[in-house]
Structure formats: C-alpha cells, structure tokens
N, C-alpha and C positions, 0 to 999 in steps of 0.2 A: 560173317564170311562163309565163305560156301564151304561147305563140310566139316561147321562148328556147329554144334546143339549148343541152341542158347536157352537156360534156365529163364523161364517164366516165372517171376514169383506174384502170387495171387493176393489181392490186397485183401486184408484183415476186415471181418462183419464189421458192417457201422452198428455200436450198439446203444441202443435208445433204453430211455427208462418210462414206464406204463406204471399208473396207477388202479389200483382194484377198490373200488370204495362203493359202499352200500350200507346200509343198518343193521343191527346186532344180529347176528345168526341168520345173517344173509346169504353165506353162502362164501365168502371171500376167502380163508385159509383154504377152504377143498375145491374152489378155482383154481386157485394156484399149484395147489399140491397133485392139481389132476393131470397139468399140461407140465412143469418142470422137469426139467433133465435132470438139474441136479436136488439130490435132498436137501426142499426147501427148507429156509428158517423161519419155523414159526415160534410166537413168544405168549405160547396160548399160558393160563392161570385157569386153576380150577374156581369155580363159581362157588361163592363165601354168602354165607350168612347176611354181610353185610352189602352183598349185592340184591338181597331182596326189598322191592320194590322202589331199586332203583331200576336193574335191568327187567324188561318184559321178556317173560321166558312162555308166555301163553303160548303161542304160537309155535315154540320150539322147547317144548316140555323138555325132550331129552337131552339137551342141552348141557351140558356139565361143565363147560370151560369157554374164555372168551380172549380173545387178542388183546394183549397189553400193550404192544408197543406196535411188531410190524409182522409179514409176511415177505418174506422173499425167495423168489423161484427165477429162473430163467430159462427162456428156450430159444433157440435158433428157426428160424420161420425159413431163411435159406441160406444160400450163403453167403450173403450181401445183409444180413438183417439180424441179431442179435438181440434180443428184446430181456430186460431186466423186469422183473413184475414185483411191485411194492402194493400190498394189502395193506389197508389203513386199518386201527381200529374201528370198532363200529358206536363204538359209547360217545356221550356227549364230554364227558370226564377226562375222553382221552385228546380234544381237541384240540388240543397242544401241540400235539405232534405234527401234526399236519403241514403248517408250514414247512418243516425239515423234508417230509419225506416225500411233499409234492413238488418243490425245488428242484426245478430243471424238466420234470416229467414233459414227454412230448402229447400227452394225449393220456385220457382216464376213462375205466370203463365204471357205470356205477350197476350195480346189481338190484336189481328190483326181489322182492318174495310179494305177490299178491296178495297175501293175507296179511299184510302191514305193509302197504303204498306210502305212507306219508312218512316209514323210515326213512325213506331215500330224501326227502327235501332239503335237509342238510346237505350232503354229497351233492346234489344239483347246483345249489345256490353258492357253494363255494366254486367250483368252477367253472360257472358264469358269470359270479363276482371275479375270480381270476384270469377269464378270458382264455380257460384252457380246454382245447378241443375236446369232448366224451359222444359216447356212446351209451345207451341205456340195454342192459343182457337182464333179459326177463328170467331169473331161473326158477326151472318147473320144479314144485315140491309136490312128492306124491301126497291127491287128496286135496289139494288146494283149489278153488274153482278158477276155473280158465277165463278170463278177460280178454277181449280180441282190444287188439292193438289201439285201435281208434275211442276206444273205453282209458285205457292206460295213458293215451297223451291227454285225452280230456283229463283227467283225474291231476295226471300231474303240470296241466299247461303245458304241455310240448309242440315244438313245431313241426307242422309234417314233413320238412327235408331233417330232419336230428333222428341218425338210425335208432333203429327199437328191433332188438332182434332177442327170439326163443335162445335159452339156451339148457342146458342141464349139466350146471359145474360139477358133477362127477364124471363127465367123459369128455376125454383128452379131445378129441374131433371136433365133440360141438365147442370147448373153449377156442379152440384154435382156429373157428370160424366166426366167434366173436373177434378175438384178437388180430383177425384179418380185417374184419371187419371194420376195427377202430385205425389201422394202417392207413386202409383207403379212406378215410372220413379226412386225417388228417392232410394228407397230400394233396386231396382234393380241394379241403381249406388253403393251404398254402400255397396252392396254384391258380387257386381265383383269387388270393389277394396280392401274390405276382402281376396277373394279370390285369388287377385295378390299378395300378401305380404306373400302368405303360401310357 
C-alpha cells in the first residue's frame, strides 16, 4: 500500500559442495586453507616411520605431515553462491573415504604438482568413472620445471574442451579463479545437457 515500507527479505546462498583432490603433498590442505573464511578443518598426522616407503616424500622433502581424513573450508563467491570445499586425502590407503566425502559434490578440482603427473590418475579416473564435472589446477611449486598445457593433457590424455588452469594454492585470488573456474565448467555442462534433452 502506498506509504507502507515493505521488508524485502533476501534469499539465503545456495550452498554447493566442491571437491579438492590430487596426490600426496599436492597442495590440497593449503588450497583450501588459502581461500577459506572460516578456520578450515584440517586432520593433518604427522609423517611415521611407518610411512616410509609407502608415501613418496621425494618431491616434497619438507613435508612432515599428511591428510588422514578431510579438509574443510568454505567461502562465499557472492551472494547467491556459498561453496563448501572437501580436500580428500592424497594416499592410496585413504581411499575409502572417498565415496563419503564425494557424495553429493557438484563439481572437483584435481590438483596437478609437475614433478609427479601420474599422482593425479587416481583423482581423474574416479571422476570420470563417477561422471563428476572437474577441473585440472596446475599448482606451481617453486623450482619445478614448467610444462605448457598441451605437454600436460598429452601426458595425462585430456580433452582440449576439460579446463587446465595455472594456479598457485598459496594465494587466495589465484584459488578463487580456479574455483570460478570450476563454477562455469559445471553450468556449462548442465546446460548443454539441458539443452540435449529439448
């Protein structure tokens, strides 16, 4: 009615769950811990005796600790978008878990390190056996030598429409241009198989 203020009430972020998955000391707990709001929960264990020469620590000498269970962080992308982020572990040991924490997920980013490509084929192969939208985030480790993109899907059989994007999981920006990244990948999917079914 004319000269009533009417309360507008704003509907609540739709909030999605994203998977972070890549191989051991890939980079996934300090992806997540880079872009979170809130203080992620991580279920890191320090690295035992009895992890040697199970886990390859070549690559990641300094290394002292590894994901047991999960990683969880979340960030608001806007205000319409609320994004939950589930880090998987990276061992073969822990693959277990996986079915639990990838249930439901809308979409997975898997993390690449250069200097071990063939950690990721695990993380691929389940989500193409799952038929779950991903994304491939190249993360740069200082010292690692650089491979241009077209080397990287060779290496890992990738198609050239499946994004493959730089990133460096210690800064909030570049994850959250990954995490944009996997947004659009998915909507994209979902709207061209919309638009196959017309």
């Amino acid at each position: 009615m004319f000269g009533r203020s009417e309360t507008v009430t704003a509907s609540p972020p739709i909030a999605v769950k994203i998977v972070i998955s890549g191989g051991f000391g890939v980079g996934k707990t300090t992806f997540v811990g880079a872009v979170s709001e809130i203080e992620p929960l991580v279920t890191e264990a320090e690295l035992t005796e009895r992890s040697i020469g199970v886990d390859d620590t070549s690559a990641v000498a300094a290394k002292t600790t590894t994901t047991v269970a999960l990683d969880f962080g979340r960030i608001t992308l806007d205000e319409a978008l609320l994004l939950y982020l589930f880090g998987t572990p990276g061992q073969d040991r822990f693959a277990f878990l996986w079915d639990d924490l990838v249930d439901g997920a809308l979409g997975a980013i898997v993390l690449v390190d250069t200097r071990r490509i063939e950690d990721c084929f695990p993380a691929i192969d389940y989500f193409e056996d799952h038929d779950i939208p991903f994304i491939i985030g190249v993360n740069t480790f200082d010292g690692a030598r650089h491979f241009d993109h077209a080397e990287i899907r060779e290496a890992l059989g990738l198609s050239t429409d499946l994004p493959l994007i730089d990133c460096d999981a210690r800064r909030r920006e570049s994850v959250k241009i990954v995490l944009v990244t996997l947004t659009e990948r998915v909507l994209t999917r979902r709207l061209e198989r919309a638009a196959a079914q017309l």
